[in-house]
Structures are given as C-alpha cells and as structure tokens.
GUNU-427173 format. One record per residue: z, y, x of N, C-alpha, C, O in turn. Coordinates in steps of 0.001 Angstrom, whole numbers, plus 500000, padded with zeros to 6 digits. Atoms other than C-alpha are relative to their C-alpha. Last residue first. Layout:
N
ZYXZYXZYXZYX...
% end
This chain:
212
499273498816499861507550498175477875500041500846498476500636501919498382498328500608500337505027495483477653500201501830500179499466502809500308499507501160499764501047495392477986501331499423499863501618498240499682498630499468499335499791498713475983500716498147500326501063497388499422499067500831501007496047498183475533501649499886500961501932499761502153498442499531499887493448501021476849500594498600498847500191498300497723498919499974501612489951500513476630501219499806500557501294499307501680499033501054500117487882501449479943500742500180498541500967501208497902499132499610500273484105502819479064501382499411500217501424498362499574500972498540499218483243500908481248499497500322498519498762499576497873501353499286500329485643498015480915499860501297500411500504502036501156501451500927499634489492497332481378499197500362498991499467500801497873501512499109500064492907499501481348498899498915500163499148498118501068501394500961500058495995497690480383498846500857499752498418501349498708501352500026500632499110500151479969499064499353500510498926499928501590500215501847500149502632499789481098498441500058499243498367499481498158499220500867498878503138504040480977499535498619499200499153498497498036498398500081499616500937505961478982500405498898500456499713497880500426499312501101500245497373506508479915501828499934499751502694500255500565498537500387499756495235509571480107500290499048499701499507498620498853498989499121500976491424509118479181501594500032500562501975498912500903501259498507500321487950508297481292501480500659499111501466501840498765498917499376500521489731504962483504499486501621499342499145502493500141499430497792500284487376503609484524500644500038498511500589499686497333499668499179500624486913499584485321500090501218499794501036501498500530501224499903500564485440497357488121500262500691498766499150500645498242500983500172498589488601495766488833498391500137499081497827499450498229500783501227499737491398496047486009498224500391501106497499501386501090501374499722500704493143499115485577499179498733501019498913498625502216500746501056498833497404498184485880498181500578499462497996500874498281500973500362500353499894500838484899498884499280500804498609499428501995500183501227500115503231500442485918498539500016498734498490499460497638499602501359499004503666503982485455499880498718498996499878498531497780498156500551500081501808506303483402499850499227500891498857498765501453499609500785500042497999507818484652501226499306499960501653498917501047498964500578498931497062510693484788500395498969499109500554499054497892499312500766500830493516512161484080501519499488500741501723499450501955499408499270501144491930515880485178500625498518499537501123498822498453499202499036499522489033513763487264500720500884498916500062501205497926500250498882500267488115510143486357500889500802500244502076500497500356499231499389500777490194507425487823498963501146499933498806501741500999500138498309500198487774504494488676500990500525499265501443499945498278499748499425500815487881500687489757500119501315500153500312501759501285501310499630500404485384499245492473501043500815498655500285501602498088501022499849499347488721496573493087498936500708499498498482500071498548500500500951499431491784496824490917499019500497500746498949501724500828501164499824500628494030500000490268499266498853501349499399498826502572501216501383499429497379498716490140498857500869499662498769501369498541501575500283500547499998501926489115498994498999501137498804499185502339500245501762499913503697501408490516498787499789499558498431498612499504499863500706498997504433505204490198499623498275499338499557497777498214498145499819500083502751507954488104500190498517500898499191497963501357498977500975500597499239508445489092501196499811500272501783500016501335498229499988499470498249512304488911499939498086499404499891497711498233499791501519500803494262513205488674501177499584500534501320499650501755498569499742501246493600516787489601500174499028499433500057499127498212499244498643499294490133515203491543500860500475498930500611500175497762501001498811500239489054511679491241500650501011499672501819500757499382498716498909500745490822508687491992499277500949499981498361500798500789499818498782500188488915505848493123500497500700499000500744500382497836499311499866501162489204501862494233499589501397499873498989501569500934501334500157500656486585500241496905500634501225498820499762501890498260501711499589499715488707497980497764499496500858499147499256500545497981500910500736499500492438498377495722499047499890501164499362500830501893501710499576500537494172501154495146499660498667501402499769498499502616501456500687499390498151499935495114498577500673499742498364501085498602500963500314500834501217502323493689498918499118501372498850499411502565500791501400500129504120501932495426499203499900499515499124498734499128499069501267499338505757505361494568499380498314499771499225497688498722498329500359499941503338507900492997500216498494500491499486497503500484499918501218500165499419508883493797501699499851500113502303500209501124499204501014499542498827512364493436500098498476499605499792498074498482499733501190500394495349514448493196501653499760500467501990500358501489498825499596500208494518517916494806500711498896498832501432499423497986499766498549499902491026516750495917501277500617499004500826500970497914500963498744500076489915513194495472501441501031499885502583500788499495499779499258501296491353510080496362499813501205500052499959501724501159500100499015500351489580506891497669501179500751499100501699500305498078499516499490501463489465503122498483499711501464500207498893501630501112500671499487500231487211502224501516500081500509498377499245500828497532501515499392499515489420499635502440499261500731499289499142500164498203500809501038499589493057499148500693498454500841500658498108502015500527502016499270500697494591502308499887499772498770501458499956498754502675500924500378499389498825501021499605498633500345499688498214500452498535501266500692501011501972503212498577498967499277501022499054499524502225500431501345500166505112502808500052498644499784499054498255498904498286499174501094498871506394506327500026499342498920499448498946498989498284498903500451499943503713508992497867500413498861501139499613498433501971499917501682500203500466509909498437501559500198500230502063500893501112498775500493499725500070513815497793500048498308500213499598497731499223499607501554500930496607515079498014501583499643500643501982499742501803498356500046500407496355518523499211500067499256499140500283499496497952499135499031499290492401518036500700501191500236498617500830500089497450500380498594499542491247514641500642501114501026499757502328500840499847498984499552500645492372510868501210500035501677500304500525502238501283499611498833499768489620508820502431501006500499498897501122500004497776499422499565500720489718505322503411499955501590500178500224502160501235500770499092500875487468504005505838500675500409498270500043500163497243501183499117499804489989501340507031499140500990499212499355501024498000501343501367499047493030501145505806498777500394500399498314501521500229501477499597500068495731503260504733499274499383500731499387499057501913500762500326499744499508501987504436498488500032499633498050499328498723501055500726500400502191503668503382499069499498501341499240499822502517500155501196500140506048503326504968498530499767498898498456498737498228499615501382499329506983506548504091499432499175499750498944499062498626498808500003500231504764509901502019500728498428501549499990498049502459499829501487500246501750511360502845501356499090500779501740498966501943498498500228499398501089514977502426500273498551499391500291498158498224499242500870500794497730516220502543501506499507500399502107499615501468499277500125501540496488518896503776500786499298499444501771499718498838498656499926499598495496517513507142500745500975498733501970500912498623500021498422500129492667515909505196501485500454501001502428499669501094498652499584500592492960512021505980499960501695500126500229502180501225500157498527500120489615510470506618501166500841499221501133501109498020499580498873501790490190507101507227500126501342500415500655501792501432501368499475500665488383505427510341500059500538499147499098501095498617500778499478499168491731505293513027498592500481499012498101501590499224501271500536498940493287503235510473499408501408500110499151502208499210501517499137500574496716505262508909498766499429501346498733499723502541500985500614498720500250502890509362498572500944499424498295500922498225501018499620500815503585504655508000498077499722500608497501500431501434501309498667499135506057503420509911499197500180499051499291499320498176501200500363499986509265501825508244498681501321500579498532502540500666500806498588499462512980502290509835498103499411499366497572498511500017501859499628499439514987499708508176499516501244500083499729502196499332500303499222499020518883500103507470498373499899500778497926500475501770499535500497498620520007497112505939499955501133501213500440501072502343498563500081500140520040499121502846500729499723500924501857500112501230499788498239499898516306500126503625501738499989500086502359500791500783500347499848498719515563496017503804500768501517500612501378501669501670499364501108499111517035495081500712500111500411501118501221500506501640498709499227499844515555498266498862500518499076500609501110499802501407499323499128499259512219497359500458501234500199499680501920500494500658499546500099498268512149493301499272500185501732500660501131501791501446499026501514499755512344493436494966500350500642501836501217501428502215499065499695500819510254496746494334501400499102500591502432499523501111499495498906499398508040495553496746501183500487499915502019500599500811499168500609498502508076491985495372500170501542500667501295501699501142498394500185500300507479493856492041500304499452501182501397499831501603499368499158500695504386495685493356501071499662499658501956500487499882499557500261501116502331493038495062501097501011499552502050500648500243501094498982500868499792493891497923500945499676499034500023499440498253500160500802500738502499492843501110499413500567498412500008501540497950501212501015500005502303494194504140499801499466498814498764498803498839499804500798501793505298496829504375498690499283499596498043500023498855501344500264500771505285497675507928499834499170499220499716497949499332501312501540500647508513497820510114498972500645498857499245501734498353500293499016500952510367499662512714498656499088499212497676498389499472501324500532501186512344497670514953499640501388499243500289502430499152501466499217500075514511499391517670498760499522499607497653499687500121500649498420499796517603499689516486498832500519500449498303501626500348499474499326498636517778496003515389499418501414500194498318501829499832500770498129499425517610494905512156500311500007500987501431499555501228498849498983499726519262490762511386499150501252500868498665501106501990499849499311498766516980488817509122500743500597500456501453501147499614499381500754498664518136486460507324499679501166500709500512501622501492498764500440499778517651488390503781500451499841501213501393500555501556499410498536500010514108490324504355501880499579499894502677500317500474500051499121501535513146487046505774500220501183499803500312501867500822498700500387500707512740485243509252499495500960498426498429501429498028498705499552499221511309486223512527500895499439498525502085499125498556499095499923500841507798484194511841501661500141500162502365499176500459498677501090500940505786484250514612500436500842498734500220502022498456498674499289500671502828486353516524500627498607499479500155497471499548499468500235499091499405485160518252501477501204499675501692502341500094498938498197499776498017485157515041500838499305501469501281498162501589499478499839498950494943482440514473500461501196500606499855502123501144500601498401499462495389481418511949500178499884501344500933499262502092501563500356500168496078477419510823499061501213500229497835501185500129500803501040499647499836477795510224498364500398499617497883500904498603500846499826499191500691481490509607499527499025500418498529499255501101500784499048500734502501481290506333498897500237500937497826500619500463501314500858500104504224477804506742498890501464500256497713501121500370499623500213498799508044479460507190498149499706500647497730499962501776500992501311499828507377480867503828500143499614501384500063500693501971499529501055500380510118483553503107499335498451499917499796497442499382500559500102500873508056485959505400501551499024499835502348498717500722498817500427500481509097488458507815499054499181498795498110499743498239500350499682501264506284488981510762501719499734499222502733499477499870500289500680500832506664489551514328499819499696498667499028500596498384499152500940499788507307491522517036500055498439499345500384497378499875500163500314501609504132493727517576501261498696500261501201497888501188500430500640499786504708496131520690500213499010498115500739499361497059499462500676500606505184499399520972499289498897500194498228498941500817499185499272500917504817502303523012500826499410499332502000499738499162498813499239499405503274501177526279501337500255499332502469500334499811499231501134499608500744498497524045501469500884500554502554500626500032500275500248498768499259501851521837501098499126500630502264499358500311498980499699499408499678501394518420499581499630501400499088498555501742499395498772500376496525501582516339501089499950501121500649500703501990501113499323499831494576498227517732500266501359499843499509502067500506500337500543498253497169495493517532499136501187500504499111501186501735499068499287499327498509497770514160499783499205501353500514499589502266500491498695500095495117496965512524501048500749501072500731501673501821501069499865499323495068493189513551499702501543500008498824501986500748499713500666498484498782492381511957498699500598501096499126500999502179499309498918499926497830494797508645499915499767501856499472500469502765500509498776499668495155492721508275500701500216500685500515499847501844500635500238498754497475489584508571498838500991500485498487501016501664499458499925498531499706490856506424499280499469500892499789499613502004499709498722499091497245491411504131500886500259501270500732500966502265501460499518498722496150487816504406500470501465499752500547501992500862500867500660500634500133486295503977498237500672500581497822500784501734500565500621498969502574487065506413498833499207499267498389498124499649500873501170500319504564489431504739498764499572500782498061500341501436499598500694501142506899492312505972498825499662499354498048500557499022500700499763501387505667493313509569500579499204499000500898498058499317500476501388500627507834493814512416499520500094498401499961500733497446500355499678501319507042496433514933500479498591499364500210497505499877500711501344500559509000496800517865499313499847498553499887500382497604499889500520501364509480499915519662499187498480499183498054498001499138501064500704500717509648500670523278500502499586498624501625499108498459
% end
C-alpha cells in the first residue's frame, strides 16, 4: 500500500485532498496526510487528515508518494527541489472528468482537475497545474510549473515556456508562445507572442515587461 501525502494544506490542497479520496482506490493507497509549514492550516475544515510536518521536518518513507497542492510558482520552485533531493516519489493526479487525448504526453507530479481537457499531442510538462475546466488545444505545450487557472485556454500550436500564470477565463490564441514567468491576468488574451517576465491584461491583451 502506498501513502499519499499532499504538499499544502491550504484550499487547493484541500481539493486536491477530496479528489485523491475519490481517484485512488482505498486497497491501493491511502491518504496520509498533508505537509504544511502552518500547523493551523486545517483548523475549522472538515478534513479527516493531519498535518505530518514540512517539506524540511519531514522524514520520506519508501512508501509515500506525494501531490504537489499548492497554486504558487515560486513556492514550487522553492519546496519540490527540497523534497526530490530527499528523494520524493510524486503522482501525477488526472480527475476521472478530464478529457485527456491518449496522445498526449504528460509530464510528473501534474495535476488536472475536473473537466479539464487536454487534446490530441499536447505536451504538459512536470509539475504543471489545469485548474477546473481549464483547456489546451491540439498540438500545444505547456512548460515546467506553469498554472491555467478556471476556466483558462490555450489554443492550438501554442507553446508556453515554463512558470507561465494564466489567470481565470484567460486566453492563449492559436500559433502564440508565450516566455517564461509570464503572468496573463484573469479574463485576458493573449493575441501576440510574449517574451519572457511579461504582464498580459485586457481584450485585446497589452503586453508590459514586469522584471527580468
């Protein structure tokens, strides 16, 4: 039997907590607990789980395998190589209602949520996240940790480079790619390439270069 323990205990981790009660069959695995640096994180829910500790304290055992919970991009950055060094095994979690082409090729430790589709020879990279009823179209990639929001889309031959935010209801027109550590604000499109660290917002979106 395998144990799952999830990294963060905030409200995606607490999705995550209710998706993998329902995906992993009880025989196989079981849910162990969460990792947060907040000891407080689950007061007042109701998770019939604990708090095992941090990505520091904790000590791995051979038969954890964990689930990267947490929507923020530099804490990613920050808590998997910690964890991977220690030797973590992460699962790659896909809800039962997403439409995953078998084309596609999807990388470690993401997470797909409900009604998510992800069509035919789409690449998703390791640790990325597709929040509910996000989207990506037809021979597309998404790079390393990137987030899609609710709601979010990618549209067909469209490449984002790694750590890209695309907020809630936001759009990648098709044929565009997107630099890293680019963020497109919620309710936005994206209609032109972007270079890296770039600020997308509006409809038309305007482009403003944030750092880097």
């Amino acid at each position: 039997m395998y144990d799952i323990v999830i990294v963060g205990a905030g409200g995606f981790g607490r999705e995550v907590y209710q998706y993998a009660k329902s995906i992993y069959p009880s025989v196989e695995y079981r849910i162990k607990g969460f990792l947060s640096n907040n000891p407080g994180d689950l007061d007042g829910f109701d998770v019939d789980s604990i708090i095992l500790g941090d990505e520091n304290s904790y000590e791995i055992q051979e038969n954890d395998r964990f689930i990267f919970a947490i929507g923020n991009i530099q804490i990613k950055k920050r808590i998997i190589p910690i964890l991977k060094e220690k030797g973590a095994k992460f699962l790659t979690l896909i809800h039962p209602t997403a439409v995953v082409f078998d084309t596609a090729k999807i990388g470690e430790g993401v997470v797909i949520g409900p009604f998510v589709t992800v069509s035919d020879h789409v690449e998703i990279a390791d640790f990325v996240m597709m929040n509910f009823y996000s989207s990506v179209g037809h021979d597309s990639k998404v790079g390393k940790y990137s987030i899609l929001s609710p709601y979010a889309t990618v549209n067909g031959f469209s490449t984002l480079e790694e750590e890209v935010f695309l907020g809630t209801h936001s759009t990648v027109t098709a044929y565009k790619t997107i630099g890293r550590e680019t963020q497109i604000s919620a309710n936005s499109v994206a209609m032109y390439n972007t270079k890296p660290y770039s600020l997308v917002y509006g409809v038309p979106g305007k482009i403003k270069k944030i750092f880097g």
